[in-house]
C-alpha positions in Angstrom: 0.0 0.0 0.0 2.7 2.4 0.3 4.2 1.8 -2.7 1.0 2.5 -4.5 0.1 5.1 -2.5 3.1 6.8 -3.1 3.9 6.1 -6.9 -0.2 7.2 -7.8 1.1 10.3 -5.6 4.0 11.2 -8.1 3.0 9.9 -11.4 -0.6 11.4 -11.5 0.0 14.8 -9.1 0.5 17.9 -10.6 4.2 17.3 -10.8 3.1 15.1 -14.8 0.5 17.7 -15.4 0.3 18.2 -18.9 -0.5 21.9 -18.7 3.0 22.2 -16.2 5.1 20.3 -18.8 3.8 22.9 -21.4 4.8 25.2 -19.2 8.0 24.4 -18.7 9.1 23.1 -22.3 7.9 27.1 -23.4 9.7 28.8 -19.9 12.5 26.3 -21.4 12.8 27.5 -24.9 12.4 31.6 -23.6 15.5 31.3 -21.3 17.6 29.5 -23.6 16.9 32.0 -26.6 17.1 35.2 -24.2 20.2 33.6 -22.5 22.0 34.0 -25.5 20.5 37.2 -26.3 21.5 39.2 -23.1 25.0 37.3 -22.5 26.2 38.7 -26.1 24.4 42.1 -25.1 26.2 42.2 -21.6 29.7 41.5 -22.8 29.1 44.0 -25.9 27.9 46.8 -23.5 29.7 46.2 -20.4 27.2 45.7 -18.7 27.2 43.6 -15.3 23.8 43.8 -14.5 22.9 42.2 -18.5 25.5 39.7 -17.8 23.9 38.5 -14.9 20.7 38.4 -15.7 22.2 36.6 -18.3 23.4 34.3 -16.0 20.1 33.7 -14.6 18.5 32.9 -17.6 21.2 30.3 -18.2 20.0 28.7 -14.4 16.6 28.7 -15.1 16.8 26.9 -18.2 18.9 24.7 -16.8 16.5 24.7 -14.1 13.4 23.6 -16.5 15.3 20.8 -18.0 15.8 18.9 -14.8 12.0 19.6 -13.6 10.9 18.2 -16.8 13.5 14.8 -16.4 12.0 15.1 -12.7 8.0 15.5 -13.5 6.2 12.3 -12.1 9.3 11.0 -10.4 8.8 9.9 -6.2 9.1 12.9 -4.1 12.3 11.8 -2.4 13.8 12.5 -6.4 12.0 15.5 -7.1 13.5 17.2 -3.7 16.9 16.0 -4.4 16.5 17.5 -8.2 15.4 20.8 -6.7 18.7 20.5 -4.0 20.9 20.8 -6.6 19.1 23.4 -8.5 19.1 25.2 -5.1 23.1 24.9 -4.9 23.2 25.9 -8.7 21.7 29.1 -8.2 23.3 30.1 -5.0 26.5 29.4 -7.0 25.4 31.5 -10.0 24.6 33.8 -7.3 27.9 34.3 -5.7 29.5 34.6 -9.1 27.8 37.8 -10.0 28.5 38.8 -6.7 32.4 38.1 -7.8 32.1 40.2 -10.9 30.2 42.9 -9.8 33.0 43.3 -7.1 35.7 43.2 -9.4 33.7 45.8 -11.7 33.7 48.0 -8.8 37.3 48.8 -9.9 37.8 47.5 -13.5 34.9 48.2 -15.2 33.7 50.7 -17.5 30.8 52.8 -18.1 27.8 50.5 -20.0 26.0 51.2 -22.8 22.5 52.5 -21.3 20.7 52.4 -25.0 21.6 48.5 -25.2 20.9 47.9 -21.2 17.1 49.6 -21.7 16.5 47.7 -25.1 17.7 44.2 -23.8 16.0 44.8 -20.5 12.7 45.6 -21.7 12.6 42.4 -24.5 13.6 40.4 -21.2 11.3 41.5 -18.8 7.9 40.8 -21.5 10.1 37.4 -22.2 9.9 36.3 -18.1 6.7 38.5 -17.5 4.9 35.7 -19.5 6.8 32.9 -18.3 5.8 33.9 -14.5 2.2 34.4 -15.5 2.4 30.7 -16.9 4.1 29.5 -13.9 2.2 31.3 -11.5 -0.5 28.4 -10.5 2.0 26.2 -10.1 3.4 28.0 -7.3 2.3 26.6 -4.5 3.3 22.8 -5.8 6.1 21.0 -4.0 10.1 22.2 -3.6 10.4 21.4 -7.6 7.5 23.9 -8.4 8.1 26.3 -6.1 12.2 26.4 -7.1 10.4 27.1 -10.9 8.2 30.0 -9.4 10.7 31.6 -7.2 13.3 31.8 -10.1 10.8 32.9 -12.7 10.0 35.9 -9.9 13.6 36.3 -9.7 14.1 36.7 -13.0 11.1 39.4 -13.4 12.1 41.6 -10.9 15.6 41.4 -12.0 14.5 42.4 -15.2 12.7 45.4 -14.0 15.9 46.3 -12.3 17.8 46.4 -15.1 15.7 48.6 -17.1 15.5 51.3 -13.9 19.6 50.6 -14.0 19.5 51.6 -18.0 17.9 54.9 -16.3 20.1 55.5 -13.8 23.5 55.1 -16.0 21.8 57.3 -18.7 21.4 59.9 -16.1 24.9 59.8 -13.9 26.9 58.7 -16.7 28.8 56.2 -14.4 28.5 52.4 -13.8 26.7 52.3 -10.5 23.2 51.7 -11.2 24.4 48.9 -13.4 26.6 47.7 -10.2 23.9 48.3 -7.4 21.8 46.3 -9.7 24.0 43.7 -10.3 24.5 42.8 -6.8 21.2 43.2 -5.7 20.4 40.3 -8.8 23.5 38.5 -6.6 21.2 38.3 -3.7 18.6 37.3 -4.8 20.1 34.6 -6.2 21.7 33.4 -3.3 18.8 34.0 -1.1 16.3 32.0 -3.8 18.7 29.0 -3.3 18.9 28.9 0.4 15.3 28.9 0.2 15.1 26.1 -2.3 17.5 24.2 -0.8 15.7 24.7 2.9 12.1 23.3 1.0 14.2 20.5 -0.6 15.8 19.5 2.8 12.2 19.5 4.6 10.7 17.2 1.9 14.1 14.6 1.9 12.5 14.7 5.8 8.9 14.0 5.2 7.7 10.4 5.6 6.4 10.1 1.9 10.2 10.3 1.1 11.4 8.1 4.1 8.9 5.7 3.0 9.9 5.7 -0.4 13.4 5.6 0.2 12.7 2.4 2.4 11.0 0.5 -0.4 13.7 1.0 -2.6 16.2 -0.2 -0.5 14.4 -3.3 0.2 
C-alpha cells in the first residue's frame, strides 16, 4: 500500500500535469533564446547587471530541463532534483556577486541604449513565463524552485531597465553595479530557500517511506 500510494502520488500529481510540462518546455525555450541574447548584449555593452541576468536565464533553463526529467518521479527524487538546483543558483549567485566586485574597480561605463532595449525584451520574455508558472506555485520544492526563479528573473529584469535609467542619467556604472548585486542576492537568497524546501521534503515520511521500499 505504500508503494501504490506513493507512486499514484508522483505519477498522477501535478508534478506530470500536462498543462506544467507545457509550461515548462515554453519557460525552457524563452530562457535559452534570451540567454543568448542578453549574454552577447552584456559582454558587448559592459554591462554587469545584463550579464547577470544573463546568467540567470542560463539557471533557469537549466532549471526547467531537470523539472521536466524530474515531473512524475517519487518525491524523495523531485527534492533532491530541486537541492541541486538550489546549490546551482546560489552558486550562480555568488558569481555575479564576484564580478560585480571586481567591476567596482575595472569596469567601465555601459551602454545604457543597449541595457534599456535588452531589459525591456527580457522582462515581456519572463513576464509571460511567470504568469504561466504562476499556478504552479504553490506545488512541492520542484514547483516552487520554478516559481521563485521565474520571480527572480522578473524583478531582476525590472531592475535592469530602472539601472539603464540610472546610467543614462549619472553617466557612471553604479546603477548597473547596485543592480548587479542586488540580482546576486537574490540569487543566493532563492537558493537557500530552495535548498531549505528540498531539505524538509528529503524529511517528510512520503520520502522516508519511499526511500525504504527501494532499499528493500
Amino acid at each position: 500500500m505504500a508503494c501504490d500510494s506513493c507512486c499514484a502520488s508522483s505519477a498522477k500529481g501535478a508534478t506530470n500535469d500536462p498543462r506544467w510540462r507545457r509550461a515548462l518546455w515554453i519557460a525552457l525555450g524563452v530562457n535559452a533564446a534570451m540567454f543568448a541574447v542578453e549574454i552577447a548584449a552584456g559582454l558587448m555593452g559592459g554591462s554587469r547587471a545584463l550579464q547577470a541576468d544573463a546568467l540567470d536565464f542560463l539557471g533557469d533553463a537549466a532549471n526547467y530541463a531537470i523539472s521536466l526529467g524530474v515531473a512524475g518521479m517519487a518525491l524523495g527524487w523531485r527534492a533532491k532534483a530541486a537541492l541541486l538546483k538550489g546549490a546551482t543558483l546560489a552558486l550562480l549567485g555568488l558569481y555575479v556577486l564576484g564580478i560585480t566586485l571586481w567591476g567596482i574597480w575595472h569596469g567601465a561605463v555601459p551602454e545604457a541604449h543597449v541595457m534599456g532595449i535588452v531589459g525591456i525584451a527580457a522582462l515581456i520574455a519572463n513576464g509571460v513565463v511567470a504568469l504561466m508558472l504562476y499556478r504552479f506555485r504553490g506545488g512541492d520544492a520542484n514547483m516552487r524552485s520554478v516559481w521563485i526563479c521565474s520571480r527572480n528573473d522578473a524583478i531582476g529584469n525590472a531592475a535592469v531597465v530602472l539601472a539603464a535609467a540610472g546610467v543614462f542619467g549619472t553617466g557612471t556604472a553604479w546603477p548597473d553595479l547596485i543592480v548587479a548585486g542586488i540580482m546576486a542576492a537574490l540569487g543566493i537568497s532563492g537558493g537557500m530557500q530552495i535548498i531549505a524546501a528540498a531539505r524538509r521534503e528529503l524529511a517528510s515520511p512520503e520520502a522516508q517511506s519511499y526511500r525504504r521500499i527501494t532499499a528493500w
